[in-house]
VEXDREN-2710 file (C-alpha; in Angstrom, 1 decimal):
% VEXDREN-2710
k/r/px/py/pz
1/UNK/100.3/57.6/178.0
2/UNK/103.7/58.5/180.1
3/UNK/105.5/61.4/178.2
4/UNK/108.7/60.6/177.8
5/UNK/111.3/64.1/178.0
6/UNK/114.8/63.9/175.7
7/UNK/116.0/65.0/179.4
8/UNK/114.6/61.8/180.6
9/UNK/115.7/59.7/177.8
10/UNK/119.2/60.9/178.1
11/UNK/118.5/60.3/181.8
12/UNK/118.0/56.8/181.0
13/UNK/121.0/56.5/179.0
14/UNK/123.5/57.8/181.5
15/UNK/122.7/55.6/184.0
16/UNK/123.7/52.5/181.5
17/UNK/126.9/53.4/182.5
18/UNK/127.0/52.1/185.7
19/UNK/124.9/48.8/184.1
20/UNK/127.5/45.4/184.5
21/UNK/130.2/45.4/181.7
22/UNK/128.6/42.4/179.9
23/UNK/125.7/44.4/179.4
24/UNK/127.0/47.4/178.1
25/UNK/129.2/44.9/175.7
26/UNK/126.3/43.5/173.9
27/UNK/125.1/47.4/173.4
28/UNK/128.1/49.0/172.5
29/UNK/130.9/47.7/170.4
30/UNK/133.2/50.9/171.4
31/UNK/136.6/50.3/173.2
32/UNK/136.8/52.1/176.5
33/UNK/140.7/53.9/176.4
34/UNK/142.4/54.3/180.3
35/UNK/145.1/56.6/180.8
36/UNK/147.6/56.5/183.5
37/UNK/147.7/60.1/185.1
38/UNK/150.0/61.2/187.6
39/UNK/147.1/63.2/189.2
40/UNK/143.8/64.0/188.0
41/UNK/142.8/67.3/190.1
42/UNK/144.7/69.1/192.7
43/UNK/141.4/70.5/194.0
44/UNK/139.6/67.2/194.0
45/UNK/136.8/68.6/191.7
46/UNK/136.0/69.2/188.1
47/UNK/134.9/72.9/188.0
48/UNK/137.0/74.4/186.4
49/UNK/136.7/78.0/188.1
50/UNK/138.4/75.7/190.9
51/UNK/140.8/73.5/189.0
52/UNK/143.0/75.4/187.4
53/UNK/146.0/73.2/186.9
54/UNK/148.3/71.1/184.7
55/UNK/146.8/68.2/185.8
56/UNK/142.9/69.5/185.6
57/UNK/143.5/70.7/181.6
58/UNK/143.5/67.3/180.7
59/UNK/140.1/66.3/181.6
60/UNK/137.9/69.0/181.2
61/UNK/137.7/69.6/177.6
62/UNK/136.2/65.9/177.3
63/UNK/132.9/67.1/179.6
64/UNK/132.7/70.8/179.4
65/UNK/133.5/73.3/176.4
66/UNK/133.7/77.1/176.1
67/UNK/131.8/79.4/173.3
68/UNK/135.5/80.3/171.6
69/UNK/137.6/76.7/170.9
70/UNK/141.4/77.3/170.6
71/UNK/143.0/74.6/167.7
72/UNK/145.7/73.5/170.0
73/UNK/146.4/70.8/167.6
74/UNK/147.4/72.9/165.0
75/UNK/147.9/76.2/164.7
76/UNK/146.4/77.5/168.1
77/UNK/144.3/79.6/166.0
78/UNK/140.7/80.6/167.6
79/UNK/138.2/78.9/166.4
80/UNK/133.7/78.3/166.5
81/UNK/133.2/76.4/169.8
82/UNK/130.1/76.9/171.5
83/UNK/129.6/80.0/169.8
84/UNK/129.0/79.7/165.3
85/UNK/130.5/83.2/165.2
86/UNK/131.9/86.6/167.2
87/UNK/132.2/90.0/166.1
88/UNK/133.4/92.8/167.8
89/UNK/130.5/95.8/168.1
90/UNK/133.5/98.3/170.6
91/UNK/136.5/98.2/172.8
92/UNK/134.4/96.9/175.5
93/UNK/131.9/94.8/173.9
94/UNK/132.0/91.5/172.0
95/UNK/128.8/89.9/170.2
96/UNK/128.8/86.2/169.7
97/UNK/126.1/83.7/168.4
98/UNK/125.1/80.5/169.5
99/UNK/125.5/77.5/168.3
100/UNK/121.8/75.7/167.8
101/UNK/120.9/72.6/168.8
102/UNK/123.5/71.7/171.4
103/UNK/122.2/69.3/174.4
104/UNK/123.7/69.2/177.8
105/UNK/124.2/66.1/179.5
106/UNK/120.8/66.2/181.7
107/UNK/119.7/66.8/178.2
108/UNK/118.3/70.3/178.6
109/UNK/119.2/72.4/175.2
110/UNK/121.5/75.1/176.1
111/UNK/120.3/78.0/175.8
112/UNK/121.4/82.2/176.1
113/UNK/120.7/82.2/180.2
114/UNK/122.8/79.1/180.5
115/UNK/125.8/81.3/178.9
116/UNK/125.0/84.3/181.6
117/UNK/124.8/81.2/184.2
118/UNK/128.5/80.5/183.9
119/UNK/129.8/83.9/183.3
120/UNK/127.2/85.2/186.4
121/UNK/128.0/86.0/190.0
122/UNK/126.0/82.7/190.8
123/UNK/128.7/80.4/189.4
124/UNK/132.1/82.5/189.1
125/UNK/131.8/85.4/191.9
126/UNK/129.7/84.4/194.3
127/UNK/127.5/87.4/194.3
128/UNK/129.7/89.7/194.9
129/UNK/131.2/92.3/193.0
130/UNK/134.4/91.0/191.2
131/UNK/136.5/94.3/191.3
132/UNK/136.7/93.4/194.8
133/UNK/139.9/91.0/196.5
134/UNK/140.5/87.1/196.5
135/UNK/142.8/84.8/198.2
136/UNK/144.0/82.0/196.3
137/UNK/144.4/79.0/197.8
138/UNK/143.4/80.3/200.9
139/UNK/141.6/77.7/202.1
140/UNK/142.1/73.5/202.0
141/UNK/141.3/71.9/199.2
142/UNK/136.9/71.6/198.3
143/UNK/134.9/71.1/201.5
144/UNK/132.1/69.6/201.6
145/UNK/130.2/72.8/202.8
146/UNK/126.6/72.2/201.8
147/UNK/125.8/75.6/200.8
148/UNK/125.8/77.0/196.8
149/UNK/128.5/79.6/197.6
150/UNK/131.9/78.9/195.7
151/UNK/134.7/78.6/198.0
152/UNK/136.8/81.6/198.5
153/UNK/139.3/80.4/195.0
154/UNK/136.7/80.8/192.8
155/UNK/135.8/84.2/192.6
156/UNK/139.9/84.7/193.1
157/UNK/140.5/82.9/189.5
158/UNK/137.1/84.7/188.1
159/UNK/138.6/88.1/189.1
160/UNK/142.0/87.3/187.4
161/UNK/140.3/86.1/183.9
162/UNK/137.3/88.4/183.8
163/UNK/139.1/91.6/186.0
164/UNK/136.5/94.0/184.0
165/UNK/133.9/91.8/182.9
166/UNK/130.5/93.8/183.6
167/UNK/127.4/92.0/182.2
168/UNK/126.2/89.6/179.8
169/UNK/123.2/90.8/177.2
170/UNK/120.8/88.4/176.0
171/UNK/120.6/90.4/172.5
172/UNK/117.7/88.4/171.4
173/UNK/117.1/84.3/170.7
174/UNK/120.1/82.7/170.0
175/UNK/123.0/86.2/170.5
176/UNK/125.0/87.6/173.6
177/UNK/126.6/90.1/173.9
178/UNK/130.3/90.3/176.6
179/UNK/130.3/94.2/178.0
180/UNK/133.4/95.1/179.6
181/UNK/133.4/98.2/181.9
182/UNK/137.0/99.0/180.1
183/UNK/138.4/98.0/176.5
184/UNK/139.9/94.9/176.2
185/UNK/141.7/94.4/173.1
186/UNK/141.8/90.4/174.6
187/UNK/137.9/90.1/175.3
188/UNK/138.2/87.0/173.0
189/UNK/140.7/85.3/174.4
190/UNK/139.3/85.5/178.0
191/UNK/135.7/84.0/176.5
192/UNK/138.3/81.0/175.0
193/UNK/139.3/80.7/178.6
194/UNK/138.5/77.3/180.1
195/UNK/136.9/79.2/182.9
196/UNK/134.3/79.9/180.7
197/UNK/133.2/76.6/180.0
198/UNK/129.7/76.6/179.4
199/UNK/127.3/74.7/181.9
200/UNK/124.1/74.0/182.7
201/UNK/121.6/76.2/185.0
202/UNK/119.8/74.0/185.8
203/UNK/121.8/71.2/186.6
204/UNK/123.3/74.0/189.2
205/UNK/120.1/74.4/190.7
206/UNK/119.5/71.0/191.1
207/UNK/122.5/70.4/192.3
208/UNK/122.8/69.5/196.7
209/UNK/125.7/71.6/197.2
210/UNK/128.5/73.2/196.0
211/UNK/130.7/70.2/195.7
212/UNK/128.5/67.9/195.0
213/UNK/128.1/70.4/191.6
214/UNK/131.8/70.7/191.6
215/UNK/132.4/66.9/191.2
216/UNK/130.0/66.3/188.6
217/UNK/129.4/69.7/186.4
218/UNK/126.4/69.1/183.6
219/UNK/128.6/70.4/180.5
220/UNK/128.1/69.6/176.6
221/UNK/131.1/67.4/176.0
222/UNK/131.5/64.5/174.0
223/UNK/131.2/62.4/177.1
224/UNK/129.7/63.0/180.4
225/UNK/130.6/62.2/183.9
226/UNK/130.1/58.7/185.0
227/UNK/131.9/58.1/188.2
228/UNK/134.6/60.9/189.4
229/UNK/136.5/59.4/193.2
230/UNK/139.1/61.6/193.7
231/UNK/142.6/60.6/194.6
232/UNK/141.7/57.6/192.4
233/UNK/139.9/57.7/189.1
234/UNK/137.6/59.6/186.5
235/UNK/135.3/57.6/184.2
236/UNK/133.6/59.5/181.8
237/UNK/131.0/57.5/179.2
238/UNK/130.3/58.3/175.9
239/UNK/127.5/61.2/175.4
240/UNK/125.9/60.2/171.8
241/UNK/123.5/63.2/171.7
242/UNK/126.8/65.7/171.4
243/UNK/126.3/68.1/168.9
244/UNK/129.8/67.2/166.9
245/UNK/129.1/63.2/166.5
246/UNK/129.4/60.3/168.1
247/UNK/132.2/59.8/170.2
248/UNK/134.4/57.3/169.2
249/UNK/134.9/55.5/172.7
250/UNK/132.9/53.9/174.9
251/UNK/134.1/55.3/177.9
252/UNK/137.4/57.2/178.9
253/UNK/138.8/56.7/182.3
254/UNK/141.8/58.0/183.8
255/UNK/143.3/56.3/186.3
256/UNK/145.7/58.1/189.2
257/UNK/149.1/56.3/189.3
258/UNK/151.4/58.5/190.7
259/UNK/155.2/56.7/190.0
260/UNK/156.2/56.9/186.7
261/UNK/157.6/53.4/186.3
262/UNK/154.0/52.5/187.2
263/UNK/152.4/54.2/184.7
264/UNK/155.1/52.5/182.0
265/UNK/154.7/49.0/183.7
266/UNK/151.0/49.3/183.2
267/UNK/151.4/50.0/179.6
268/UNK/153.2/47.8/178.4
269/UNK/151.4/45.0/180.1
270/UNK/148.2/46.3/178.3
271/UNK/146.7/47.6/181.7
272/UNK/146.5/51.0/180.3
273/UNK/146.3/52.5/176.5
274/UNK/147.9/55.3/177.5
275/UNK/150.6/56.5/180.0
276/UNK/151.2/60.7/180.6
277/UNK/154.6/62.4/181.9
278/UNK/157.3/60.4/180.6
279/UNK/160.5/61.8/181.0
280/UNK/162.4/61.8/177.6
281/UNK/165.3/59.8/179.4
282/UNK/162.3/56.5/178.9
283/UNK/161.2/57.2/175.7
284/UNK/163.8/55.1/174.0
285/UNK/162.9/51.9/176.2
286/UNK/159.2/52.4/175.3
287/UNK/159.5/52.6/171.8
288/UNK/161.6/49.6/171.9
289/UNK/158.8/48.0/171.7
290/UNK/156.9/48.0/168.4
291/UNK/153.7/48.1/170.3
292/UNK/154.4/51.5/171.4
293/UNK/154.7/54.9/170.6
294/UNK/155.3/58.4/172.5
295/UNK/153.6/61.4/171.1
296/UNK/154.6/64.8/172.7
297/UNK/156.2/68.4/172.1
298/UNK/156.6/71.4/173.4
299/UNK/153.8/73.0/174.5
300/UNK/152.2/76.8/175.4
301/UNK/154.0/76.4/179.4
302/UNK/157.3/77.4/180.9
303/UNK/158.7/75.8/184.1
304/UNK/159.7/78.5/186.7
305/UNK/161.4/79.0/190.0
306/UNK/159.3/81.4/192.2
307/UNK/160.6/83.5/195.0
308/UNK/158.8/85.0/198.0
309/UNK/160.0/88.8/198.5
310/UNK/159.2/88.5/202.1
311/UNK/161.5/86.3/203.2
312/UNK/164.2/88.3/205.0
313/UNK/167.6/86.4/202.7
314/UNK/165.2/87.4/199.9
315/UNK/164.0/91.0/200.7
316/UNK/166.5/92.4/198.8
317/UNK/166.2/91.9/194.6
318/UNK/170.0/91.1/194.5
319/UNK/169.9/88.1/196.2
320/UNK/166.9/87.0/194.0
321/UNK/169.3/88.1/190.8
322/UNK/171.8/86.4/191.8
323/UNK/169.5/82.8/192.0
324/UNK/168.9/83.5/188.1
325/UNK/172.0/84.4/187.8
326/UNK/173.6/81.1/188.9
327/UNK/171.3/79.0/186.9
328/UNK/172.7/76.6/183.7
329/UNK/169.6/76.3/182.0
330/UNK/170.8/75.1/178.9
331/UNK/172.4/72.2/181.5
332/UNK/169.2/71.6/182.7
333/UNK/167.7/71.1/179.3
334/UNK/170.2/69.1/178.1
335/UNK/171.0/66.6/181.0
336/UNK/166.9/65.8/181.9
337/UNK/165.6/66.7/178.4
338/UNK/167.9/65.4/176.1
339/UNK/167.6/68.4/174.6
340/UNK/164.0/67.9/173.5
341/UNK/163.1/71.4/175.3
342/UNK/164.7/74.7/175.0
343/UNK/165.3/77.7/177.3
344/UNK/162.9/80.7/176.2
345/UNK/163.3/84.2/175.7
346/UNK/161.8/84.7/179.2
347/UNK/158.0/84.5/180.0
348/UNK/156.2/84.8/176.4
349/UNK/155.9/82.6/173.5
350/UNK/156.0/83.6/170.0
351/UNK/152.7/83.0/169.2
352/UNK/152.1/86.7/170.6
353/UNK/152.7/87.5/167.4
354/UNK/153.4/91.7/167.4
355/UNK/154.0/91.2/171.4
356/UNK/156.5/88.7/171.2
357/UNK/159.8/90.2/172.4
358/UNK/162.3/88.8/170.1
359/UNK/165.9/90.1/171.2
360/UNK/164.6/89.3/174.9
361/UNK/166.5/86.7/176.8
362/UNK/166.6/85.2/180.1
363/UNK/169.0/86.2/182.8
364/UNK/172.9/85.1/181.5
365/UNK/174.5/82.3/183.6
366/UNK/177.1/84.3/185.3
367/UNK/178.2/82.7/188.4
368/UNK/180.9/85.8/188.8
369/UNK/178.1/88.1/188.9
370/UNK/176.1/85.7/191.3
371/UNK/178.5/86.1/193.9
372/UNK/179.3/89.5/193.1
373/UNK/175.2/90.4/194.0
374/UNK/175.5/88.9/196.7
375/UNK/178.5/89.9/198.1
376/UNK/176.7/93.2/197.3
377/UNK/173.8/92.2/198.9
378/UNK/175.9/91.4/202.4
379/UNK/173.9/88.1/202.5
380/UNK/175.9/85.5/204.7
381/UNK/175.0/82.0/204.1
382/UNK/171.8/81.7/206.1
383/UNK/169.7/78.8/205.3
384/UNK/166.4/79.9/202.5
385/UNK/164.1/77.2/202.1
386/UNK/162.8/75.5/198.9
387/UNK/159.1/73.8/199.0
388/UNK/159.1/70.7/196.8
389/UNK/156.4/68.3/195.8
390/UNK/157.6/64.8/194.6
391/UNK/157.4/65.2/191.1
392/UNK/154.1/67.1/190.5
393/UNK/156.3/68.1/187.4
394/UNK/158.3/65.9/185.3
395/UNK/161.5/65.4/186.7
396/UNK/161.1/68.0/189.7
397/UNK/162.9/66.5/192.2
398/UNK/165.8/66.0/189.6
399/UNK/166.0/69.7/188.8
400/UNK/165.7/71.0/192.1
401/UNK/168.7/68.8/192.7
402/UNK/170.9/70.4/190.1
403/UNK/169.2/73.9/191.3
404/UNK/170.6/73.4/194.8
405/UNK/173.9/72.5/193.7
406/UNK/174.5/75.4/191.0
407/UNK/173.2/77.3/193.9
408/UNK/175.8/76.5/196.5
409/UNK/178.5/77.0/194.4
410/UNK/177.8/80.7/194.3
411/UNK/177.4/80.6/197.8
412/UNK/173.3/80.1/198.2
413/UNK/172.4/78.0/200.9
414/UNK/169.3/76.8/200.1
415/UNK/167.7/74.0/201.6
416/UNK/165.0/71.5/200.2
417/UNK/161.6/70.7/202.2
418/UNK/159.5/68.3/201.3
419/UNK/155.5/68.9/201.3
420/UNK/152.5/66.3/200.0
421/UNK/150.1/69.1/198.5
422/UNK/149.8/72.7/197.2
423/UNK/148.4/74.0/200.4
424/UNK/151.5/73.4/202.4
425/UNK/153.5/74.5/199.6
426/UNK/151.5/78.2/200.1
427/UNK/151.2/77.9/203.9
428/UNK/151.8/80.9/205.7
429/UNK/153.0/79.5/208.9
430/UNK/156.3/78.9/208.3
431/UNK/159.0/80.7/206.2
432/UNK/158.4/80.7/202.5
433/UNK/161.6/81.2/200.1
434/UNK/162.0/79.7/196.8
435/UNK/159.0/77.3/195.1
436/UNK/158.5/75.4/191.3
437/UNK/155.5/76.3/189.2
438/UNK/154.7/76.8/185.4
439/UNK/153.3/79.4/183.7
440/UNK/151.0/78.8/181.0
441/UNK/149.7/81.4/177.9
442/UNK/145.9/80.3/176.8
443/UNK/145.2/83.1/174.4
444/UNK/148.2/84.7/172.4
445/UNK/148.5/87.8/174.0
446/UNK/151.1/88.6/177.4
447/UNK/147.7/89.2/179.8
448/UNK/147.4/85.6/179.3
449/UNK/150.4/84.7/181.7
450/UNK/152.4/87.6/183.4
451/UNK/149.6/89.6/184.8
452/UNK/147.3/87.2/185.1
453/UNK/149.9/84.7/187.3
454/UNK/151.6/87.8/188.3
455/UNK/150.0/91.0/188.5
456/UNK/148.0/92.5/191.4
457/UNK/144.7/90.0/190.8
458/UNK/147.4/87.2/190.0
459/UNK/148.1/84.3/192.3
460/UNK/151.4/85.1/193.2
461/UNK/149.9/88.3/194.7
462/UNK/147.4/86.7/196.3
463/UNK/149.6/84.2/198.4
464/UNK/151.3/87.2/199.2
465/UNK/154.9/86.5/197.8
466/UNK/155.9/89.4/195.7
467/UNK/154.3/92.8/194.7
468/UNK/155.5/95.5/192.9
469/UNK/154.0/99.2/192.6
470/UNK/155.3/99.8/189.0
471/UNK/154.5/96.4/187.7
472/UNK/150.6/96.5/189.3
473/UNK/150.4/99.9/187.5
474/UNK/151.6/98.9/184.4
475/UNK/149.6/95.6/184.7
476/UNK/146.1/97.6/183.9
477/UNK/147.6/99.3/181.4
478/UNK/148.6/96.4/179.8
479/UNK/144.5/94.8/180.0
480/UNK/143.1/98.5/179.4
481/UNK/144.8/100.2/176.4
482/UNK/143.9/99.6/172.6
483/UNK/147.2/101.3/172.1
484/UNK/149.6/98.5/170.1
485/UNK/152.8/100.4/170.0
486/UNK/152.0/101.7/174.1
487/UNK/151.1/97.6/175.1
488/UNK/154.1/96.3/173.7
489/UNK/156.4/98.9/175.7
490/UNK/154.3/98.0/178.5
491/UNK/154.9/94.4/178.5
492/UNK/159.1/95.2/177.8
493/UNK/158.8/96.8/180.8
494/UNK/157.1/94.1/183.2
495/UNK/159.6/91.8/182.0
496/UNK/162.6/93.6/183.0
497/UNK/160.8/94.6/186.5
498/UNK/159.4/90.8/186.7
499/UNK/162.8/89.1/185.4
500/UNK/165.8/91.5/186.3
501/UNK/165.2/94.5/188.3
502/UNK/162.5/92.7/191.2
503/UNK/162.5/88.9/190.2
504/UNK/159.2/87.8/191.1
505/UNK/160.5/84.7/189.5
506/UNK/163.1/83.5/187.2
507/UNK/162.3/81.2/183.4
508/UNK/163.7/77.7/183.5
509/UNK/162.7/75.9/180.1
510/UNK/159.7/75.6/178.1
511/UNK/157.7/72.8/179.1
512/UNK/157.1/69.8/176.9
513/UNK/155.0/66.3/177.7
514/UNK/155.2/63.4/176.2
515/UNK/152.1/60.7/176.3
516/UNK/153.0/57.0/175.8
517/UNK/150.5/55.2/174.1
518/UNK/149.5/52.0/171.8
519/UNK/150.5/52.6/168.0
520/UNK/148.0/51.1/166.9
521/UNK/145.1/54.4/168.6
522/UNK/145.3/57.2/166.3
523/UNK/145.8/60.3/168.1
524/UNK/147.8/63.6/168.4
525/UNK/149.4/65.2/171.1
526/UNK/148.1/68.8/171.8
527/UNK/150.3/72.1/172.5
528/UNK/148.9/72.3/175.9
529/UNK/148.2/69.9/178.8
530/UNK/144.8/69.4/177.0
531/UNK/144.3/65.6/175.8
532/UNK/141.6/65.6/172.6
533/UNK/139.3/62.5/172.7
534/UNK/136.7/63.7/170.3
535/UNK/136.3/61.9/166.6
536/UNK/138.1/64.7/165.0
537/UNK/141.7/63.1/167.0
538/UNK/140.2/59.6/167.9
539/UNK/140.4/56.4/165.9
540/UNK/140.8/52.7/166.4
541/UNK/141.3/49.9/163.9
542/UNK/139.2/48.4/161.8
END
């Protein structure tokens, strides 16, 4: 008699997903829910050691999962994921056990050496040591390179979330153990990271190639990867052997329409069941319709404006002072945002808790003092340019329209360029001056955002736009001390070297999204770009 494996079983079942849709019908009473994305990866995989983005954080959480879960639903608390429990045993070390009985998608159990797989040097460094350098973005966008060996971004992004990470213990059956070479009072947090999703080892080794992994990563989701053609659509089908229940849908697919009135359009006609980015200036015409409803709020991300230091108008700090200087935010938030945003006190969020910087503001819009740095400054008018993407962020090309005007009235000449993808915002062939971006904090703590995006392992440092000797000092300070009191000084002081004294970049508004969808689909918006599909924030009607 032919043994039949659960690997081969769930085999089986995965490939019913690409069976014709009458038979999967007579199977599967389940809806299947589309959403209309503006993009689905920038990197045009789904690893996320590569896809670090907006865009990527919607997706991933439906395949892959980490051994810390963040409630970003409720009260962003931490919270059992992969892992039943954690305890700290030092400074340097965290202890966590695993939770039994979970099946990845080739339907291997995972198991302690699949946790060591995706924190190892196999997955994440590339085998080399990760206290050495990383470009970011160096490189295009995942070739199809048929080796194992990450591209040059991954062990960049590794290095930035795990700077001291120096081994994984199996304990014994079941228990690992995270060793840092230095205490990290934020160990926790960096396991919760969505870099640390947990896959499979053996679906690596299986694997052709690099990309060919990196399209199609073997996680312990809810639902697994079906089809993934990028530029154009992710379908992801149902996994019933996941550990927290059966999903509620049949299959989730999101669909790449890049126009906004598109993604509306298609809603309302019943194309799609849900429709992401909506400015608020549409809300009111969607919810004209009783059908519909758009769920949203602020969430852990700020917008910023980035400078690069080494462009000669921008060399000296005054000119970049007096570009946050010049700045209505409060203009900003009201005009696009009806005022469904806010301007924050500069790059933290209060969920830092004894961090949190309370009588800490952005720069003051002083046009006056604008002109008077750059008067100051001796800077003359010549032309500094701004790299745009159409609308990678909702309403970008609106607000870098307002931008350039409050600019020139204090006398910046600053002059919009138009680029398709991230790699020609970065390029280094050309003149770089002013760029968008958003800042996000995944753990509660400041490591989260300003030294990991900024400091000297951070990507603004590693597309070699700004650097600052005091700030890279204080940065490992900041990840190595169990001092509270000492951190919280330390951090003061990177924001008034990162926001005032050496801009690296200048706070525009807390970001918030809103998702159009059908009423009648219970679901909740999360604090993050993060979309929850499982049963726990999924239901239809009766």
């Amino acid at each position: 008699m032919t043994r039949i494996t659960r690997r081969a079983a769930l085999g089986a079942t995965m490939a019913t997903a690409a069976l014709p849709r009458f038979a999967i019908g007579q199977a599967d009473q389940r809806p299947t829910v589309t959403i209309a994305v503006q993009k689905i990866a920038n990197s045009n995989t789904l690893e996320t050691a590569r896809e670090q983005s907006n865009v990527g954080s919607r997706t991933f959480n439906s395949y892959a999962e980490m051994l810390i879960d963040t409630d970003w639903i409720g009260d962003l608390s931490q919270r059992p994921g992969l892992a039943t429990a954690w305890r700290r045993i030092d400074d340097r070390t965290v202890e966590l056990d695993l939770r039994r009985g979970v099946t990845f998608h080739n339907g291997d159990t995972m198991t302690a050496e699949d946790v060591v797989f995706s924190f190892g040097p196999e997955r994440l460094f590339g085998g080399s040591d990760q206290r050495q350098g990383g470009t970011l973005f160096a490189a295009p966008t995942a070739t199809g390179a048929a080796g194992k060996a990450p591209p040059p971004e991954v062990p960049a992004v590794a290095r930035r979330t795990y700077p001291a990470l120096e081994r994984i213990e199996i304990v014994r059956e079941g228990v690992v153990r995270f060793v840092n070479r230095t205490p990290d009072v934020t160990l926790e947090g960096r396991i919760a990271r969505n870099v640390g999703v947990i896959l499979s080892r053996s679906g690596f080794a299986e694997a052709e190639s690099w990309l060919a992994w990196a399209r199609r990563p073997i996680g312990t989701g809810p639902y697994m990867i079906a089809e993934f053609r990028p530029d154009t659509a992710l379908t992801l089908a149902a996994f019933d052997a996941y550990w927290g229940g059966r999903p509620p849908a049949r299959q989730i697919r999101f669909l790449e329409v890049p126009e906004v009135a598109s993604r509306i359009n298609g809603l309302l006609s019943g194309e799609y069941d849900f429709a992401c980015d909506i400015p608020p200036d549409q809300i009111a015409t969607i919810e004209r319709n009783p059908r519909f409803e758009v769920a949203g709020s602020l969430i852990t991300n700020h917008r910023l404006t980035v400078f690069d230091k080494n462009h000669p108008q921008l060399v000296d700090p005054r000119v970049r002072r007096a570009f946050t200087h010049a700045i209505d935010r409060n203009a900003i938030v009201e005009a696009l945002w009806a005022s469904r945003t806010r301007v924050p006190k500069g790059l933290q969020w209060d969920y830092y808790g004894e961090m949190f910087q309370a009588d800490w503001n952005v720069p003051n819009y002083d046009p006056a003092e604008a002109r008077r740095l750059l008067r100051e400054a001796g800077y003359r008018g010549d032309p500094i340019p701004y790299r745009l993407l159409n609308n990678y962020y909702t309403n970008q090309n609106a607000t870098a329209q307002i931008l350039v005007e409050m600019w020139r009235a204090v006398g910046l000449n600053v002059q919009i360029e138009m680029r398709e993808n991230w790699q020609q915002i970065f390029d280094r062939n050309s003149p770089r001056g002013v760029r968008d971006w958003s800042n996000s904090a995944p753990f509660n703590d400041p490591v989260s955002s300003i030294t990991n995006q900024h400091g000297p392992r951070g990507q603004q440092q590693q597309v070699g736009e700004w650097t600052n000797e005091e700030f890279n000092r204080l940065s490992v300070e900041l990840e190595t001390s169990t001092d509270r009191a000492r951190r919280r000084a330390v951090f003061r002081r990177l924001l008034e070297i990162a926001e005032r004294e050496d801009p690296a970049y200048t706070v525009l508004h807390q970001t918030a999204t809103f998702t159009a969808k059908r009423k009648e689909i219970r679901w909740q918006a999360a604090q993050s770009f993060l979309m929850d599909f499982r049963a726990r924030n999924l239901a239809f009607p009766a």
